[in-house]
C-alpha positions as CSV (number, residue, x, y, z in Angstrom):
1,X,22.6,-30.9,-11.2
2,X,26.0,-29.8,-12.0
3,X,28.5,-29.1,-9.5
4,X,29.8,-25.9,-8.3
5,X,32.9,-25.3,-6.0
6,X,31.9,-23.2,-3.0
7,X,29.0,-25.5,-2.0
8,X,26.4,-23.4,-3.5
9,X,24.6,-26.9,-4.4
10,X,22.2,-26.7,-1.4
11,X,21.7,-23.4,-2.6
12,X,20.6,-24.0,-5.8
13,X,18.4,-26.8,-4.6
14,X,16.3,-24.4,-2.0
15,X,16.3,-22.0,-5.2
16,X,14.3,-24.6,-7.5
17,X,12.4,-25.6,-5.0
18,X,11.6,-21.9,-4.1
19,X,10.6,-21.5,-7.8
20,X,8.3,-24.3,-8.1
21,X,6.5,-23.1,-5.1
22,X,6.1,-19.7,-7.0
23,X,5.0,-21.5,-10.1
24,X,2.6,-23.7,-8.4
25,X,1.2,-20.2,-6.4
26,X,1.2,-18.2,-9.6
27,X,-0.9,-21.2,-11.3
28,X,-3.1,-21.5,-8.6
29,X,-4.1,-18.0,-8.7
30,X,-4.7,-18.0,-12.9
31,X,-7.1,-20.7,-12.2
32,X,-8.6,-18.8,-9.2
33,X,-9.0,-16.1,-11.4
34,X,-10.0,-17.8,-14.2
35,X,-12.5,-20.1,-13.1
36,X,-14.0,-18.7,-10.2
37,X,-14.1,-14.8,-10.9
38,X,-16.5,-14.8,-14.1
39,X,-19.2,-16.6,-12.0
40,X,-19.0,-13.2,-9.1
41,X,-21.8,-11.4,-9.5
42,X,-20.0,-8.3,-7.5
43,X,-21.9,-5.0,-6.7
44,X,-19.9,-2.1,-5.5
45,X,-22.3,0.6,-3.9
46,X,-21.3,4.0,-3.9
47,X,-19.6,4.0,-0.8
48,X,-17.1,1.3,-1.7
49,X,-16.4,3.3,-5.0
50,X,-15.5,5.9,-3.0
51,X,-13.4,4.4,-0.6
52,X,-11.7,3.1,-3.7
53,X,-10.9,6.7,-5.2
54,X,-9.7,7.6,-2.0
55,X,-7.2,4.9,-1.8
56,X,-5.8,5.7,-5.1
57,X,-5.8,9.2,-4.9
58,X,-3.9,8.7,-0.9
59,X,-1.8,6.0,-3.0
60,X,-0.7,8.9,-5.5
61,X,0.0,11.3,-2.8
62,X,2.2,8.6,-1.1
63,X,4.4,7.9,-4.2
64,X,4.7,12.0,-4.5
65,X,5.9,12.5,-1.3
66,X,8.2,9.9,-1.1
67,X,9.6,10.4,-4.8
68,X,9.8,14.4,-3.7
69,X,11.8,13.0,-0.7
70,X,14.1,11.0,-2.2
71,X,14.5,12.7,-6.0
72,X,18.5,14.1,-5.2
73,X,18.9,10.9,-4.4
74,X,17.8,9.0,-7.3
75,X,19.4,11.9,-9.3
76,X,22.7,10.9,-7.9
77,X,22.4,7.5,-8.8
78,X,21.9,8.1,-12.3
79,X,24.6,10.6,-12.2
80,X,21.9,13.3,-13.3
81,X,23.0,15.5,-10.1
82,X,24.4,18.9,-11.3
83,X,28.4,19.2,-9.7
84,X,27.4,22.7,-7.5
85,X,23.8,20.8,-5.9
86,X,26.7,17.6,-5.1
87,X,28.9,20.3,-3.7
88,X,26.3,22.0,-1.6
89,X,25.1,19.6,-0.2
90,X,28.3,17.9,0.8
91,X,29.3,21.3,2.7
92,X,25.9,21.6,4.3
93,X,26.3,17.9,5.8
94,X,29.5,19.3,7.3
95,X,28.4,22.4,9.4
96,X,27.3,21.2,12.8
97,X,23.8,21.9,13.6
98,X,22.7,24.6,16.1
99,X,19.1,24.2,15.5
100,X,17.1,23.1,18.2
């Protein structure tokens, strides 16, 4: 280990040692998955189908509302905002609201 000014040493050491944990996880689960899934003999009824497409489709609907939510946002940070929606919405943050 070489030595860096700032004392970032035990640092580094609770990072390997972090990253063999995730190593020894992420091998664990390829053999888990590799061993031990071929011999499932799974069934999923039509009910448990169903609850699957479900998920998804609520899982879809979650990422659309939240990328809807957030999209002048993510705009902005890639500098894709137009200069009049910036200045808009910089003079409607600074009316007070009377809305109750």
């Amino acid at each position: 280990m070489a030595f860096r000014p700032g004392g970032t040493m035990k640092h580094s050491r609770t990072r390997n040692r972090e990253r063999v944990i995730f190593v020894t996880a992420l091998a664990l689960a390829a053999w888990w998955v590799v061993v031990l899934a071929p011999d499932a003999e799974a069934y999923i009824d039509p009910s448990a189908g169903g609850m699957l497409v479900q998920l998804l489709l609520a899982g879809t609907a979650g990422v659309a509302v939240i990328g809807k939510l957030f999209w002048h946002r993510i705009k902005r940070l890639f500098g894709m905002a137009d200069p009049e929606e910036a200045a808009s919405a910089a003079s409607a943050s600074d009316q007070p609201h009377d809305h109750v």
